[in-house]
KOLKOL-418252 format. One record per residue (C-alpha): y, z, x. Coordinates in pm, whole numbers, padded with zeros to 5 digits, always signed. Layout:
BEGIN
YZX...
***
This chain:
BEGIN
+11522+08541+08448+11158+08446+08498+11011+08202+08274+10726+08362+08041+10474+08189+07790+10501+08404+07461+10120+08473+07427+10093+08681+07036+09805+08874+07172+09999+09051+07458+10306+09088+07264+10112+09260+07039+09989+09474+07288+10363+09514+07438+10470+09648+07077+10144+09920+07027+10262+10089+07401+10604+10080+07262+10518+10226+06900+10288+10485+07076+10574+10574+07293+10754+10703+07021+10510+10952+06882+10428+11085+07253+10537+11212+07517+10288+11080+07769+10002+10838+07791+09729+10687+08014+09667+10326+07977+09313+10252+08078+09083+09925+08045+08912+09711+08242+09073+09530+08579+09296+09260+08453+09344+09386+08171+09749+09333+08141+09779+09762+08166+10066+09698+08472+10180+09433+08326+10234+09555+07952+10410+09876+08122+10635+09700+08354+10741+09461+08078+10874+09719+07810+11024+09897+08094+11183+09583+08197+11267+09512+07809+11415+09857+07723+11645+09869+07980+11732+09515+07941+11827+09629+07531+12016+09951+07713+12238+09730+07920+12317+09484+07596+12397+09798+07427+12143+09814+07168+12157+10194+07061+11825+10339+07079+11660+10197+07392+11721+10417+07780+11620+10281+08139+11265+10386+08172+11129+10544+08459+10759+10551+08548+10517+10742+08717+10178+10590+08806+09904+10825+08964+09523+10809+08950+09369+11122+08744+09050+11057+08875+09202+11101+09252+09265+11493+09224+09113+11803+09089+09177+11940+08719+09392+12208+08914+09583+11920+09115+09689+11749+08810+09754+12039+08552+09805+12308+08759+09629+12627+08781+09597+13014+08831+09517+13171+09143+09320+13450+09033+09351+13617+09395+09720+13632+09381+09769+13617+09004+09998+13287+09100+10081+12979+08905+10073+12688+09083+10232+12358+08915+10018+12057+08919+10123+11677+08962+10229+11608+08601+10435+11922+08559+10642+11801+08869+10656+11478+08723+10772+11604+08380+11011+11891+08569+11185+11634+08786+11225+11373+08488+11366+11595+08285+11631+11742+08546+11729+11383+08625+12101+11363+08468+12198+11030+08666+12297+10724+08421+12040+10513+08591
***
């Protein structure tokens, strides 16, 4: 267990990614460099699975995927129709979501 100054600010922020988690089913977390975006994320991934493995009903294991939006096309990220072919190809989040929600492993 690393030790860990309770700061009221960040907790705060901990608890708004959490409540927002709730209501969606995906978000971006943007701000400025050092802004505590890895941090906050890593933390109530750490926590929820932390209240999974105490057996607090409620909270899962959290798994994460990280990309940059700005590092691919529209296309790339969403997917898109190949109006040659009349083809649907799947874009990066689509994967993402496809492969999370095949996952059936306890972990």
């Amino acid at each position: 267990m690393t030790c860990l100054y309770h700061h009221a600010p960040w907790m705060l922020q901990v608890i708004q990614l959490y409540e927002t988690t709730l209501v969606r089913h995906g978000l971006m977390l943007v701000g400025p460099t050092m802004a505590g975006k890895t941090c906050c994320y890593r933390a109530l991934a750490k926590a929820m699975g932390a209240l999974q493995m105490a057996g607090q009903p409620g909270y899962e294991k959290v798994r994460t995927a990280v990309l940059n939006p700005k590092a691919i096309t529209m296309g790339q990220l969403y997917g898109e129709f190949d109006a040659n072919t009349h083809e649907w190809t799947d874009g990066v989040l689509a994967c993402y979501m496809r492969d999370f929600a095949q996952d059936t492993t306890p972990d």
